[in-house]
N, C-alpha and C positions, 0 to 999 in steps of 0.2 A: 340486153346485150344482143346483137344484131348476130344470127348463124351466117353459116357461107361454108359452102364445100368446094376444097381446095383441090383445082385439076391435078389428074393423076393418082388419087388417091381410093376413087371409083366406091364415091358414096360415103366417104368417113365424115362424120359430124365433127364440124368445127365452129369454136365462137370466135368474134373476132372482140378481141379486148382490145382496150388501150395501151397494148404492150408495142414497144417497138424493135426493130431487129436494128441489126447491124446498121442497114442503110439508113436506116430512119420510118419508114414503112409500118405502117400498122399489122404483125405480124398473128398469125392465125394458129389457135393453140386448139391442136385435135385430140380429142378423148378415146381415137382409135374406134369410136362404135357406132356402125350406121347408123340413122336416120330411126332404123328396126329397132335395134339393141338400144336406143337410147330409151325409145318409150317402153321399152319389156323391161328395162332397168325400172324404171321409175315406177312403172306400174307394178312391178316385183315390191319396190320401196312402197307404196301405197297399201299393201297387203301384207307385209310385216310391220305396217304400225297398225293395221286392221287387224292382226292378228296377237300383237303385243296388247291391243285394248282389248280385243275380246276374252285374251286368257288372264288378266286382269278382272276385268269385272267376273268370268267366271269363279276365279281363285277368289275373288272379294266373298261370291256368294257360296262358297266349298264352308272357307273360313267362318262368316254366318250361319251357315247349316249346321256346321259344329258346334258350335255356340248351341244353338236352340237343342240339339239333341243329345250336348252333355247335361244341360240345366235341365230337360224334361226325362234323360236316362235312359237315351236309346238307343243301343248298342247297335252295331249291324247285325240284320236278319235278312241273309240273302234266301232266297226260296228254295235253292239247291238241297237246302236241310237246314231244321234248326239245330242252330250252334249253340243256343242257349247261355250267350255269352253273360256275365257278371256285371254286373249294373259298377260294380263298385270298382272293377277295372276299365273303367271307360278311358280315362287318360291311358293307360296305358297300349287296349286295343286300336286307340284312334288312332296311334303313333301307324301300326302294319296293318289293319283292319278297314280304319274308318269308322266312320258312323254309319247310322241310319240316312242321314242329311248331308253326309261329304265324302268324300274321298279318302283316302288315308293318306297323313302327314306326310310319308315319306312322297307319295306323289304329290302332293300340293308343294311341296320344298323344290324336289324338280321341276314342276310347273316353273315358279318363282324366277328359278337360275336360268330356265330356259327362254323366259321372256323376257328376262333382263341381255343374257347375250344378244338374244334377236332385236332388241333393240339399241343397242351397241354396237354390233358391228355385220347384222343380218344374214348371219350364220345360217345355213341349208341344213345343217345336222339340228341347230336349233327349231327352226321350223319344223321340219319332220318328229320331233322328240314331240313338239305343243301338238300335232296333228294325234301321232300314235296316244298320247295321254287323254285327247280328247275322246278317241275311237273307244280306248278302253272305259274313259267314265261313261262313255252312252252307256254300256252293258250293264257298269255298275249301279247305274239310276236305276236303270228299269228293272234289276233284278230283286232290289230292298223287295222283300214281304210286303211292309205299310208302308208305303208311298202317301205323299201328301195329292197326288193327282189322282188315287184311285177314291174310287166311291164310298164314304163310308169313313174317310181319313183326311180330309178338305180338313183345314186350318188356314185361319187366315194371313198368319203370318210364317205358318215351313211352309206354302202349297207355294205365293211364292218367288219363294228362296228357290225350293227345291226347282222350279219349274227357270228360272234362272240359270240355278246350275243348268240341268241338262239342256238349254237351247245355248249356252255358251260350250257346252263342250260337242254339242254338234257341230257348232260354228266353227270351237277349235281343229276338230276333225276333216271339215272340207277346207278350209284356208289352208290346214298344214300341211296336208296328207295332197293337195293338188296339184299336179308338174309345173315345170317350170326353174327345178333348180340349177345349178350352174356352177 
């Protein structure tokens, strides 16, 4: 569909469709957004589906990190102090806690909801929400005691998972968390 910016309008992007007005005339249907706005749109849109995939596959890999680190019983051990949590409440600490290998439920559930609006209807509050949950799982990777990337603790299959999550919630981090909203 051929563009055309309509005098007097001073730069508004218009497409010219098949439509016709009154007279008969192929009439010009403007989106009101310069020439600027039209590509900061799109390019906005291109970065909330980069941003809906990446906190996807991150969530994929939260979701698998829990998997491996209920079946192997390993509870979160953040370095701040051992918590010495219960092998045998793992479902339950996953829920507000996490694992070793994920996130805790409740933020993987927001993650979810907020990737699902952002690709629905490309919500700014959504965006921000996948950016902030990313910032905070950076800390929480690198905080675990035994990490599958430290020395000593390589597995071939959490190192990785684990190493998934955390360059996905980096990812979600700068996507989220960088200007542009509106």
């Amino acid at each position: 569909m051929p563009s055309a910016q309509v005098s007097g309008t001073r730069g508004v992007f218009c497409d010219q469709p098949d439509i016709l007005d009154r007279t008969g005339r192929s009439a010009p249907v403007c989106t009101g957004l310069t020439r600027n706005d039209a590509r900061e749109h799109t390019g906005g849109m291109a970065r909330n589906a980069a941003l809906v995939a990446t906190a996807a596959a991150q969530l994929t890999a939260g979701l698998v990190g829990e998997a491996i680190a209920a079946r192997r019983g390993r509870p979160s051990d953040p370095m701040l102090g051992h918590w010495n949590l219960p092998r045998d409440h793992m479902v339950r600490n996953a829920i507000v806690l996490g694992t070793g290998q994920s996130a805790p439920n409740i933020m993987m559930m927001t993650q979810a909801v907020a990737a699902a609006q952002l690709a629905r209807d490309g919500s700014p509050r959504a965006r921000r929400t996948l950016g902030v949950l990313g910032a905070i799982m950076i800390g929480g990777y690198l905080i675990e005691r035994e990490t599958p990337l430290w020395s000593g603790h390589r597995d071939a299959l959490a190192t990785p998972v684990f190493a998934t999550g955390l360059a996905g919630a980096i990812a979600m981090a700068l996507l989220g968390l960088r200007g542009g909203d509106r």
